[in-house]
Structure formats: C-alpha cells, structure tokens
Backbone as JSON, one array per atom type, in Angstrom:
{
  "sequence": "XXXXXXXXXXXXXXXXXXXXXXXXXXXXXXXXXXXXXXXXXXXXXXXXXXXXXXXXXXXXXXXXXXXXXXXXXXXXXXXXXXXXXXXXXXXXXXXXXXXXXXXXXXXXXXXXXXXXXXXXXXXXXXXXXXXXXXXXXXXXXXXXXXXXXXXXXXXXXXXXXXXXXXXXXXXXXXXXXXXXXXXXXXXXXXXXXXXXXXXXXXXXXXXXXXXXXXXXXXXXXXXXXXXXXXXXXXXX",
  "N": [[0.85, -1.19, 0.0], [0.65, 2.23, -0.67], [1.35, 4.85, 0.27], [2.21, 7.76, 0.36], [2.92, 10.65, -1.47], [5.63, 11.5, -3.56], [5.39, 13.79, -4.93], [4.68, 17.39, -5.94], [1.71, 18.6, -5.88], [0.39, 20.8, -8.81], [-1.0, 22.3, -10.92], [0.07, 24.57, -12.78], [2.37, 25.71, -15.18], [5.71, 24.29, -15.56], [9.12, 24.61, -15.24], [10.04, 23.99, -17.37], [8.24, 23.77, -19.06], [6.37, 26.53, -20.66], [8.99, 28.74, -19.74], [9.28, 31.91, -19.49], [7.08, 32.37, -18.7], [6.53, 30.71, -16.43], [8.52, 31.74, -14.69], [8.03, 34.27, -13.88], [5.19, 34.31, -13.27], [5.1, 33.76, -10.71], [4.23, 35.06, -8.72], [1.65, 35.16, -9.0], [0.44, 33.26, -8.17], [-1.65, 31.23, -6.4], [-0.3, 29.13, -5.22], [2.46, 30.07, -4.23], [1.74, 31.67, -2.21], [0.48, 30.23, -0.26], [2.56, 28.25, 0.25], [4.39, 29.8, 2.05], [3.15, 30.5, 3.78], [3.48, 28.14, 4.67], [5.94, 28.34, 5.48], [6.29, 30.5, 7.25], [4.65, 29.8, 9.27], [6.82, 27.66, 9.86], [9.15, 27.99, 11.45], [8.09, 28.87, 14.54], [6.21, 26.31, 14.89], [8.27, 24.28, 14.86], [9.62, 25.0, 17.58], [7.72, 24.91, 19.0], [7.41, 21.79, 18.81], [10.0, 20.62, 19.26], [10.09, 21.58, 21.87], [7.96, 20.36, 23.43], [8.78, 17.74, 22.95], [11.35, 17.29, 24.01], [10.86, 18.04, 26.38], [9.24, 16.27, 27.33], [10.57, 13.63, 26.69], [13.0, 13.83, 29.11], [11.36, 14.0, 31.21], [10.4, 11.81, 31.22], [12.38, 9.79, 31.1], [13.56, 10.92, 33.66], [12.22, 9.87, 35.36], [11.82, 6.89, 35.32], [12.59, 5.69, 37.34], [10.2, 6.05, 38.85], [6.7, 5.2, 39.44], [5.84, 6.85, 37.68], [7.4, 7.43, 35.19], [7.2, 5.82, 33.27], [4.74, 5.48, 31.92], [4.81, 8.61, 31.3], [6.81, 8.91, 29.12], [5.23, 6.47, 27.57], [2.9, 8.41, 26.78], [4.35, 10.86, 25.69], [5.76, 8.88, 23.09], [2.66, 9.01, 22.3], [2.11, 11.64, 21.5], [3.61, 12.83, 20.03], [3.65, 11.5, 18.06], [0.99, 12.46, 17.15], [1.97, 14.75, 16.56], [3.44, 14.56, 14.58], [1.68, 13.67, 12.97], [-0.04, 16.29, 12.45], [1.55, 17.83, 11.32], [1.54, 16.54, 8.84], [-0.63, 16.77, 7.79], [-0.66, 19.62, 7.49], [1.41, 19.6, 5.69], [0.31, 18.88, 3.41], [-2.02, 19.98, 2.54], [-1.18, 22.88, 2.59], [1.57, 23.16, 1.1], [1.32, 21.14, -0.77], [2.04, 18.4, -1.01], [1.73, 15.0, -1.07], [1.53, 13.57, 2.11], [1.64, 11.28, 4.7], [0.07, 10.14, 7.32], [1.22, 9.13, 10.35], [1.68, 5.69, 11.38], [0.14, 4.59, 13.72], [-1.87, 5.73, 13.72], [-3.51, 5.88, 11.52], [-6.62, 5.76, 9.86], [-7.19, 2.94, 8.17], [-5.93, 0.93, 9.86], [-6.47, -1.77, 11.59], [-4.83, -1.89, 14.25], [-4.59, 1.02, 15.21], [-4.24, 4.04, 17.24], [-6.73, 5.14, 17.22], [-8.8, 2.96, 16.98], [-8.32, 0.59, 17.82], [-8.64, -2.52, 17.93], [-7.93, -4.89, 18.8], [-7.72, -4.16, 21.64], [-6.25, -1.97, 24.16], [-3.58, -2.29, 24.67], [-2.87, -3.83, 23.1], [-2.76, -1.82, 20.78], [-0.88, -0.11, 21.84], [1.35, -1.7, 21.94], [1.31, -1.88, 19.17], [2.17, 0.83, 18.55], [4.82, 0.91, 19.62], [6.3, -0.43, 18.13], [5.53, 0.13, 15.86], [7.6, 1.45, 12.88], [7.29, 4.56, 11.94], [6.07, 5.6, 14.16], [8.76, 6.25, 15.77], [10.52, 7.53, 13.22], [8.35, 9.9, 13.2], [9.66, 10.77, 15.82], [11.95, 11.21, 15.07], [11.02, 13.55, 12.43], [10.17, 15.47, 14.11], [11.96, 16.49, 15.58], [13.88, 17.28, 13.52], [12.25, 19.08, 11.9], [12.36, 21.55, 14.0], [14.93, 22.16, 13.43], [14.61, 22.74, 10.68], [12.76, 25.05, 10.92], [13.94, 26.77, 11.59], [16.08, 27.4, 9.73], [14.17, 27.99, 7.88], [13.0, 30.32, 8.37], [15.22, 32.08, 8.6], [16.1, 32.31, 6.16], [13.79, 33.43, 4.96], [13.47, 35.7, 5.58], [15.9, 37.17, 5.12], [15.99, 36.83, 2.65], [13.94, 38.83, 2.05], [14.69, 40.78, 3.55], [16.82, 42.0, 2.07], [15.19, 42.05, -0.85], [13.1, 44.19, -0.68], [15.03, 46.27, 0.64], [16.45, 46.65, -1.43], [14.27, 47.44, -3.84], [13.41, 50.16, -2.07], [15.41, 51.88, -2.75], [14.94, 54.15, -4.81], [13.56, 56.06, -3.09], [15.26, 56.63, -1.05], [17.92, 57.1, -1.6], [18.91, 59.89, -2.09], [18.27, 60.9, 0.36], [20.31, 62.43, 3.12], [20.83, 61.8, 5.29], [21.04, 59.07, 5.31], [23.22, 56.74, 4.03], [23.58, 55.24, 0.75], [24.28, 52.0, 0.01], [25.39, 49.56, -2.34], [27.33, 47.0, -1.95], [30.46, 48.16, -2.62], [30.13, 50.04, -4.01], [28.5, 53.6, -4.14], [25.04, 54.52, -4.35], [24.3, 57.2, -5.96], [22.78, 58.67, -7.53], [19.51, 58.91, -9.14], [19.3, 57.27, -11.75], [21.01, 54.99, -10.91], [19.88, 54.39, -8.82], [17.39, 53.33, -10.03], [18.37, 51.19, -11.39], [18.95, 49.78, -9.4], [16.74, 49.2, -7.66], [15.37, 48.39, -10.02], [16.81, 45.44, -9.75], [15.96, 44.7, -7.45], [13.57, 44.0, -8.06], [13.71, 41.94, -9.66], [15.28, 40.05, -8.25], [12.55, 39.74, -6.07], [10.92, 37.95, -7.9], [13.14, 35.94, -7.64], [13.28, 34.86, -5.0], [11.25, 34.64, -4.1], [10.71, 32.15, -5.9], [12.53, 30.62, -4.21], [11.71, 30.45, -1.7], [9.54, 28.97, -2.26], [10.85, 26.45, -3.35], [11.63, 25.65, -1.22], [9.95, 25.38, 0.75], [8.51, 23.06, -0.46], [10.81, 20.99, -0.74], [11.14, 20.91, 2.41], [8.38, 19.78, 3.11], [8.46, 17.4, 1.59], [10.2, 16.43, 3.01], [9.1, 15.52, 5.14], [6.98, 13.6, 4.12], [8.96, 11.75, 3.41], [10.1, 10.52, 5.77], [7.74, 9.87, 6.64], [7.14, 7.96, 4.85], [6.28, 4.26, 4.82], [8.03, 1.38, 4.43], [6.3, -1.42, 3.26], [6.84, -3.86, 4.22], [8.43, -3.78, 6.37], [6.59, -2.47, 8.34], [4.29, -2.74, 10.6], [2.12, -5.35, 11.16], [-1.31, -5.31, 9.51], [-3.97, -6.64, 10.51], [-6.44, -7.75, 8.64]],
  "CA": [[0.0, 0.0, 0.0], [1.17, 3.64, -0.71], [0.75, 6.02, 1.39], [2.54, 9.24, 0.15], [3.61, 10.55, -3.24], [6.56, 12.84, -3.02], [5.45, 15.07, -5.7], [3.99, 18.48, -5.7], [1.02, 18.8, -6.93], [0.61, 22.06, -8.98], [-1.45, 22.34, -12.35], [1.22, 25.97, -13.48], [3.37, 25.35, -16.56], [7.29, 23.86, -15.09], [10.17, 25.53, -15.75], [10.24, 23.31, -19.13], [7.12, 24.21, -20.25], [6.9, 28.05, -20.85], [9.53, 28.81, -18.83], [8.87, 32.7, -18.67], [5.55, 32.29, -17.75], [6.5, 30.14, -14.78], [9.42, 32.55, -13.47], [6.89, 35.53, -13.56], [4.0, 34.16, -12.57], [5.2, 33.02, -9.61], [3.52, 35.74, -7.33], [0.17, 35.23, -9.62], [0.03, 31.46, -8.45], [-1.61, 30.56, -5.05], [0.66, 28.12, -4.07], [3.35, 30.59, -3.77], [1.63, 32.16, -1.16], [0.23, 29.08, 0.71], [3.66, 27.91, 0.58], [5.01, 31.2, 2.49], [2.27, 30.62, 5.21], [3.65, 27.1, 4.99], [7.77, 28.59, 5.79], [6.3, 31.39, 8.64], [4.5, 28.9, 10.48], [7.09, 26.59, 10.48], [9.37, 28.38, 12.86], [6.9, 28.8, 15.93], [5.88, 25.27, 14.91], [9.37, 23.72, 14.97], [9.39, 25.36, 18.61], [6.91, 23.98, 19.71], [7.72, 20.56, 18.7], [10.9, 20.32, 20.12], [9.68, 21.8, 23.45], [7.45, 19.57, 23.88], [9.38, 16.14, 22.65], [12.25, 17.07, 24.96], [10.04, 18.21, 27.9], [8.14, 14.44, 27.43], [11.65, 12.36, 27.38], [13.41, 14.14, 29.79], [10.91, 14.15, 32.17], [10.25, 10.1, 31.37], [13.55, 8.93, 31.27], [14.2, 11.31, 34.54], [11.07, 9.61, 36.52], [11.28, 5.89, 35.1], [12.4, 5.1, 38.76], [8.98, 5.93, 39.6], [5.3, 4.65, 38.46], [5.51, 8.01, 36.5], [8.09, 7.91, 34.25], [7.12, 4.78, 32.15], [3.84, 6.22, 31.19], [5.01, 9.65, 30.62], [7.23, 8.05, 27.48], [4.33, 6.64, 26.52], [2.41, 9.44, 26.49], [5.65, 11.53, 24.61], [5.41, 8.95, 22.01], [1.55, 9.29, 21.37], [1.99, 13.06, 21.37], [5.3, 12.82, 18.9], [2.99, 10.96, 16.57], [-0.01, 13.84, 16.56], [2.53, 16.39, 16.18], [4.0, 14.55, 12.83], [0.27, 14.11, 11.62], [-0.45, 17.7, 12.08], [2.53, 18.26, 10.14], [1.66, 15.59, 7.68], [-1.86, 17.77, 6.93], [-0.27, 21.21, 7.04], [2.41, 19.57, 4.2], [-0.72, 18.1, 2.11], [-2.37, 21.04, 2.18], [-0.39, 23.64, 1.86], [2.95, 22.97, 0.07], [0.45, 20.3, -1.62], [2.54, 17.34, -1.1], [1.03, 14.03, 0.03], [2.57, 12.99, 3.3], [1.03, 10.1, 5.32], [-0.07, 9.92, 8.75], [2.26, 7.95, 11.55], [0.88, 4.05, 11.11], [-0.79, 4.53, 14.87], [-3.22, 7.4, 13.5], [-4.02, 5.39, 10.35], [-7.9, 5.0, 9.9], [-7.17, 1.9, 8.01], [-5.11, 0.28, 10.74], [-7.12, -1.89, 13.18], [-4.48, -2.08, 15.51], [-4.41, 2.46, 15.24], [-4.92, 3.94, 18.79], [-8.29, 5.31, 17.27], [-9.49, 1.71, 16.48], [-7.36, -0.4, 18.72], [-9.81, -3.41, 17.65], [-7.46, -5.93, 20.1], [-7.04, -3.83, 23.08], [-5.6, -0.94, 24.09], [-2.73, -3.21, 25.18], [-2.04, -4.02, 21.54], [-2.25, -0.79, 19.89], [0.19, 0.88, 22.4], [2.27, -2.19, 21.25], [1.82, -1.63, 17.68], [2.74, 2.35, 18.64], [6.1, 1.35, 19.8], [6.64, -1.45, 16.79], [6.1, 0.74, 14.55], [8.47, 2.35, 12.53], [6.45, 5.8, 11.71], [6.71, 6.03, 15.88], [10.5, 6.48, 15.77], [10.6, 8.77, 12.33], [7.78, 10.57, 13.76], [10.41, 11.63, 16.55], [13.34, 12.44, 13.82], [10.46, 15.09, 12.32], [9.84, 16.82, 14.94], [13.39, 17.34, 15.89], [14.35, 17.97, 12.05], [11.67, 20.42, 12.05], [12.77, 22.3, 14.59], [16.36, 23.11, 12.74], [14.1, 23.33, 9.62], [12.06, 26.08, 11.06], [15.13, 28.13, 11.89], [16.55, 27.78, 8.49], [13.42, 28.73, 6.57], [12.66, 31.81, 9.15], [16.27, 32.81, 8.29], [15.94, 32.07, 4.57], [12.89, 34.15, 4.6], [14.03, 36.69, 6.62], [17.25, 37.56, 4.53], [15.97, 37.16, 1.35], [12.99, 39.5, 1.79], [14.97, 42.17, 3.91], [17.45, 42.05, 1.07], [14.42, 42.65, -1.93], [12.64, 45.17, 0.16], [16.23, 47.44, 0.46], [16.79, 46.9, -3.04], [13.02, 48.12, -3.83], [13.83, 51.1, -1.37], [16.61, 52.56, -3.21], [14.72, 55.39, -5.11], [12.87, 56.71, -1.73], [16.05, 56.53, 0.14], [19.21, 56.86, -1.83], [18.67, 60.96, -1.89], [18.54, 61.64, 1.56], [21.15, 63.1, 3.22], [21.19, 61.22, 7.02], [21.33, 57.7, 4.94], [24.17, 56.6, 2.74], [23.04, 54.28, 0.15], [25.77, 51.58, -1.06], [26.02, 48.13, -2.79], [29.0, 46.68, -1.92], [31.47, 49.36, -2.48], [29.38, 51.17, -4.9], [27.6, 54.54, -3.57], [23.98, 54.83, -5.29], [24.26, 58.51, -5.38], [21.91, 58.95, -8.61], [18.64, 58.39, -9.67], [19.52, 56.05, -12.4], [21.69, 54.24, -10.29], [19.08, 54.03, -7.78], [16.82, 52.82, -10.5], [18.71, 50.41, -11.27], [19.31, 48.81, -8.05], [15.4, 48.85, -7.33], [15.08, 46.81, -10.69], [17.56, 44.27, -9.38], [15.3, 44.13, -6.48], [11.92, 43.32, -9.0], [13.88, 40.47, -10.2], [15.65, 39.47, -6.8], [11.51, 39.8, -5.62], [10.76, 36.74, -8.35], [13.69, 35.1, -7.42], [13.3, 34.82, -3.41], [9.14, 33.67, -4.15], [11.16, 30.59, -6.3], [13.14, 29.98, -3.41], [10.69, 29.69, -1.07], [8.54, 27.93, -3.11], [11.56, 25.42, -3.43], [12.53, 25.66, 0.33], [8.47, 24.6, 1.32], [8.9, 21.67, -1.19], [11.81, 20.35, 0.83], [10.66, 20.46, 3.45], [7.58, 19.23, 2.54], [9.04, 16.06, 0.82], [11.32, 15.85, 4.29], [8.2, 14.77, 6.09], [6.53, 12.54, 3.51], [9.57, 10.81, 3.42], [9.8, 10.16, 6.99], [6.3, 9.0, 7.32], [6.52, 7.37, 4.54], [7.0, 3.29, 5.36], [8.26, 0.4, 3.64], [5.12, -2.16, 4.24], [7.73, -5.23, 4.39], [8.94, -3.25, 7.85], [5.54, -1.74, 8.82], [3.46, -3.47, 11.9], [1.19, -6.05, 9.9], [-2.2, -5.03, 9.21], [-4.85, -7.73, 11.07], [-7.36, -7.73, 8.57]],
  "C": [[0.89, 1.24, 0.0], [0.62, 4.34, -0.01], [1.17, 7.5, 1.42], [2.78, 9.47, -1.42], [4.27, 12.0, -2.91], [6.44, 13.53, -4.21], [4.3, 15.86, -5.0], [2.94, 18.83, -6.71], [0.2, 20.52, -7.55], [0.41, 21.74, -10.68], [-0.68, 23.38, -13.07], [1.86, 25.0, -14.13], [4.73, 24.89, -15.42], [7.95, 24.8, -15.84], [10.29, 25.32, -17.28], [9.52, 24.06, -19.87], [6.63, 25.76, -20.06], [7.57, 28.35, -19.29], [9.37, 30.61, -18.26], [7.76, 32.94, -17.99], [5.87, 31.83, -16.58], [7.49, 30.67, -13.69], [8.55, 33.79, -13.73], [6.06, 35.45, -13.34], [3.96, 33.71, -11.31], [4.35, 33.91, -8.37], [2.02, 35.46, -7.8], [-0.43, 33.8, -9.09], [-0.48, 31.91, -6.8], [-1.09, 29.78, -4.2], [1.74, 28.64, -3.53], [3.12, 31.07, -2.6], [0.76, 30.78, 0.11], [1.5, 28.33, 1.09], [4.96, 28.99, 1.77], [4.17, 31.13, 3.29], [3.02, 28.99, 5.6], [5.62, 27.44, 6.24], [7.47, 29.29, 7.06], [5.68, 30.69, 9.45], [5.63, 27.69, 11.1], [8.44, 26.37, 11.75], [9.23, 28.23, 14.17], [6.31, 27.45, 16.08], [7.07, 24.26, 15.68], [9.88, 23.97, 16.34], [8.79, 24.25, 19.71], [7.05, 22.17, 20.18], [8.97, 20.13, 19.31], [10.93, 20.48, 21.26], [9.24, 20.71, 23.9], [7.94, 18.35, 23.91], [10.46, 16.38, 23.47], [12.44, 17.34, 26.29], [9.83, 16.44, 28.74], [9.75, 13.49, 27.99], [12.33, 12.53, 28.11], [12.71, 13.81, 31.06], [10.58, 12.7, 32.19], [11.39, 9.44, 31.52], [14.04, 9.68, 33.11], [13.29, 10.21, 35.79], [10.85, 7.92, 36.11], [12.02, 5.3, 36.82], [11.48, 4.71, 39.45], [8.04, 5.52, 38.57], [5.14, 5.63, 37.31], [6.03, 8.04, 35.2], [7.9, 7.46, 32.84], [5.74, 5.12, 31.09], [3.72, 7.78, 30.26], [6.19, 9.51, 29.32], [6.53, 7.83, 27.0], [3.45, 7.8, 25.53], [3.11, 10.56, 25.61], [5.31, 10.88, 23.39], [4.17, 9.35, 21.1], [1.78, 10.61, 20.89], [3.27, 13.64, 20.1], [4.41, 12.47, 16.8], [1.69, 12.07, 15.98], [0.69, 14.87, 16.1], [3.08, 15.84, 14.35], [2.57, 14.42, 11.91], [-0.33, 15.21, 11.55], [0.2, 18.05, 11.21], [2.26, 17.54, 8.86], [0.23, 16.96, 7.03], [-1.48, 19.21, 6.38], [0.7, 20.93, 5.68], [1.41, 19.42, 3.16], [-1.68, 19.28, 1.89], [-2.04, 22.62, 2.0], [0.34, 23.73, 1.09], [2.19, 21.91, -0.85], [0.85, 18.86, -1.98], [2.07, 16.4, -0.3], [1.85, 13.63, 1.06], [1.29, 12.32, 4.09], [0.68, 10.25, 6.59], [0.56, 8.65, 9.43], [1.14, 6.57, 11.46], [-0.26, 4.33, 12.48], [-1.85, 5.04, 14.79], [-3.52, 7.13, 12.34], [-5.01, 5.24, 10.58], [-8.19, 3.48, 9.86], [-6.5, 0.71, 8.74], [-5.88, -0.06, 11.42], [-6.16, -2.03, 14.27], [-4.16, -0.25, 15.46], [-4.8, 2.68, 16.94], [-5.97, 4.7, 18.61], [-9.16, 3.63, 17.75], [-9.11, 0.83, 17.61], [-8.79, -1.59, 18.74], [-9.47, -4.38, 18.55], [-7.35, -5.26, 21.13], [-6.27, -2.37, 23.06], [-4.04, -1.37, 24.36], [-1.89, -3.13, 23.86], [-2.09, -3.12, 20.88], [-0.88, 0.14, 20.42], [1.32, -0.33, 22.07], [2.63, -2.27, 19.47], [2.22, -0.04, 17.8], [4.27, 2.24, 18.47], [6.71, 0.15, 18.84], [6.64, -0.7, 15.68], [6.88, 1.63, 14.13], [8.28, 4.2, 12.29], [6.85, 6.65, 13.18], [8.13, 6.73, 16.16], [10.68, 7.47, 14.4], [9.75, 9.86, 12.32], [9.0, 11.85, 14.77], [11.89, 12.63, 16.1], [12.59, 13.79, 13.41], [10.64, 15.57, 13.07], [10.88, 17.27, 15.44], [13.73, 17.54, 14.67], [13.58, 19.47, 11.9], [11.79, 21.77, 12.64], [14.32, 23.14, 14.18], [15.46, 23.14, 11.38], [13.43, 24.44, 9.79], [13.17, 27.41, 11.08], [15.7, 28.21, 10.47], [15.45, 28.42, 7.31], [12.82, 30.07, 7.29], [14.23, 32.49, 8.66], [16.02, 33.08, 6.77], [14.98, 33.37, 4.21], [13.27, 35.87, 4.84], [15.09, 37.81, 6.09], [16.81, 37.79, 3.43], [14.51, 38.52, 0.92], [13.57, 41.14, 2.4], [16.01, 42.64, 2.44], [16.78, 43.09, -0.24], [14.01, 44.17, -1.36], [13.95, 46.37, 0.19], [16.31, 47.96, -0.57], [15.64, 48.14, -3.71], [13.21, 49.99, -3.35], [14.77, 52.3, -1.92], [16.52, 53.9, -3.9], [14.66, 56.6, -4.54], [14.16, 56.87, -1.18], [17.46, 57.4, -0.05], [19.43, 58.38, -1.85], [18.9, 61.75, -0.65], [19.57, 61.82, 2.48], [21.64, 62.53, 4.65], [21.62, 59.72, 6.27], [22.25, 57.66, 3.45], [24.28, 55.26, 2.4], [24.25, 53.31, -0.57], [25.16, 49.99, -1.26], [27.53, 48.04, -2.99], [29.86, 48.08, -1.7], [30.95, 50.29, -3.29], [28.36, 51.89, -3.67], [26.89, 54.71, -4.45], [23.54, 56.27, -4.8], [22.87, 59.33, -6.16], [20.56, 58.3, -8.67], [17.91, 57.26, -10.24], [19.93, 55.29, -11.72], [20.52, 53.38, -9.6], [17.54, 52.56, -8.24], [17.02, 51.34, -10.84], [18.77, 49.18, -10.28], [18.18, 48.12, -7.76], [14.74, 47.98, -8.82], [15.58, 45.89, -10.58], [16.53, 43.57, -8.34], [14.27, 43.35, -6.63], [12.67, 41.48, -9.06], [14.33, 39.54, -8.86], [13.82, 39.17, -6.11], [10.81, 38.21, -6.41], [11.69, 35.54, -7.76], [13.59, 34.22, -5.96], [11.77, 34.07, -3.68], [9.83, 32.02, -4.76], [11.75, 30.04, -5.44], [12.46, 29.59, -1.96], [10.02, 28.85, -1.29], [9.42, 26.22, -2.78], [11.8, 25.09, -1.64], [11.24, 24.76, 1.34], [8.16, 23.3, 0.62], [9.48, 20.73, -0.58], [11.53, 20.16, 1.88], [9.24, 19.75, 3.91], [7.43, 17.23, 2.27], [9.8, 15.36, 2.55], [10.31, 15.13, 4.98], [7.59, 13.92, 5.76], [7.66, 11.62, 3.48], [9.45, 10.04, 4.61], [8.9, 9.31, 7.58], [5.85, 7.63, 6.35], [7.15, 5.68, 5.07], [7.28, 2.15, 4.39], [7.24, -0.98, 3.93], [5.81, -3.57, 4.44], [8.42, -4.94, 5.59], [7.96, -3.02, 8.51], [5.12, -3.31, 9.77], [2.64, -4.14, 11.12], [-0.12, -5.4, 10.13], [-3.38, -6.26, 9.54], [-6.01, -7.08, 10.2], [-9.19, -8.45, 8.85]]
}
C-alpha cells in the first residue's frame, strides 16, 4: 500500500514548459503564497515541537524510577505521533505534497490507537513497533532546525528585496548613505537600477521559497513514509 507521493502537486506550466511564464508568474500562483504561510508557520511550529518532545523524554527517562516515568514516554510517544500528523496535513495542504499519517493514526489500521480493535494493550504495542513512531520523533526534531533555516531564509531574502526596492525613496537623503558593496547609489539612475535588481531578486526569493516549502515538505513525507515489508502487519 502507498501512502505518500513525493510530488507536488501544482497544475502551473514547469520551468520546461513556458519557462517565462512560470518565473513571472510566480507571485500570480496561489501556491506561492500558501507555501510562504507554509515557511512562517514553520518556525513557531518547529518550537513547539521540540519543546514539547524534549520536555516528554526528559521528564520520562528522569522519573522511570517511579510509576511516573514509564507512562510519561508513553504518552511523549503518542503526542510525537499527533505532532508529525499535524505536520503531515499542514504539508498536504499547503505545500500540496502528500505525506502520510504515523501508522498509529491510520484510519485503516485496526491495531491504530483510534481503532485499537485488540485492546488498548495491543495498539500501544503496535505504537512502539512501529516504525512511523520512531521517524515521527526524527520530524519533529528535524523540524525544529528546519524552522530556523526557513525563518532565516525568509528573513534575509525579503529584507534584502525590500532594500533593493527602497533605493529610489532613500538613496537621496542626506542622514542615509546608500551603497552596494562598495558602490555609492548617489543617482537616480543608479538608484533605478538597483530597485530593478530588487523586481527580479523579488521573483527570485518567491522561487526559493517555493523550493525551500517543497523540501521540506518532501522531508516529512519521506519520513512518514513506510516500507510495508517493515511496517506493523495489518490484522485484517
């Protein structure tokens, strides 16, 4: 059974097929900008997720002395596995890439810990059998250095356009001294110039997001996705 497909799905022309159409339309598309809600959430997300997954095993591996500790692992993994199927929906619907839900949170799974058709006994043993369980916990710590690289990414390449942009309004006034590199944009033209570098730098930075929410995207369908010759069997 399949359970992901690491493409992106996206009816726009490819680079192949009219290629200026698809580097200038890139702000005209919706996915560019669902993909750019996909990069600023995933910061504050990637946060989160690591808080919490190294709150859970810390505090279970610190307390398995006591009756507490062994349950609060459990409880880490279930909570490891909701956080990668939130992530699995926010990838499938935003960035538009299928990504799977952790085997435990499968509908079609009777041993899932919705369904748990043998027991609750045996789904919290198919939790920690399955493989999804354990690449579940790689996301959410990958995520967390993925959030910081696409908050930087974003961050840089937009203060960057935005300057560039700036350069007409700015490069004139007399408290701010306007330079690329070692060049002073003392002129007009100059200035003009610079702020059309920025138009195109403004396409270019939307493709790199675009590409950057892809990746990361793909990073989590991979993850979830499983090889069913490894996967927990399926009691039909």
């Amino acid at each position: 059974m399949t359970y992901a497909t690491l493409t992106a799905r996206d009816s726009t022309d490819g680079p192949d097929d009219r290629p200026l159409r698809w580097f200038f339309g890139v702000p005209f598309r919706a996915r560019t900008y669902l993909n750019l809600c996909y990069l600023l959430i995933a910061f504050p997300l990637g946060i989160i997720y690591f808080t919490a997954v190294t709150v859970g095993l810390s505090l279970g591996f610190g307390l398995l002395v006591t009756l507490v500790g062994f349950p609060l692992l459990v409880l880490t993994l279930i909570g490891t596995t909701v956080l990668a199927a939130l992530d699995a929906r926010l990838t499938s619907h935003l960035v538009g890439v299928d990504a799977p839900l952790p085997e435990s949170l499968r509908a079609e799974n009777p041993r899932s810990l919705s369904r748990a058709e043998d027991g609750v006994l045996d789904a919290l043993a198919a939790l920690v059998a399955a493989p999804t369980t354990w690449t579940s916990l790689v996301l959410v710590v990958a995520k967390f250095a993925y959030g910081i690289l696409a908050f930087t990414v974003f961050v840089t390449a937009a203060s960057l356009v935005l300057a560039a942009l700036a350069a007409p309004l700015v490069y004139a006034d007399p408290t701010i001294t306007y330079t690329v590199g070692a060049y002073d944009v003392e002129t007009l033209p100059a200035a003009l110039v610079v702020s059309t570098a920025g138009v195109l730098g403004g396409f270019l930075a939307m493709h790199l997001w675009n590409g950057l929410a892809i990746a990361g995207g793909r990073l989590s369908a991979a993850l979830l996705e499983v090889d069913p010759s490894k996967s927990t069997r399926y009691q039909e």
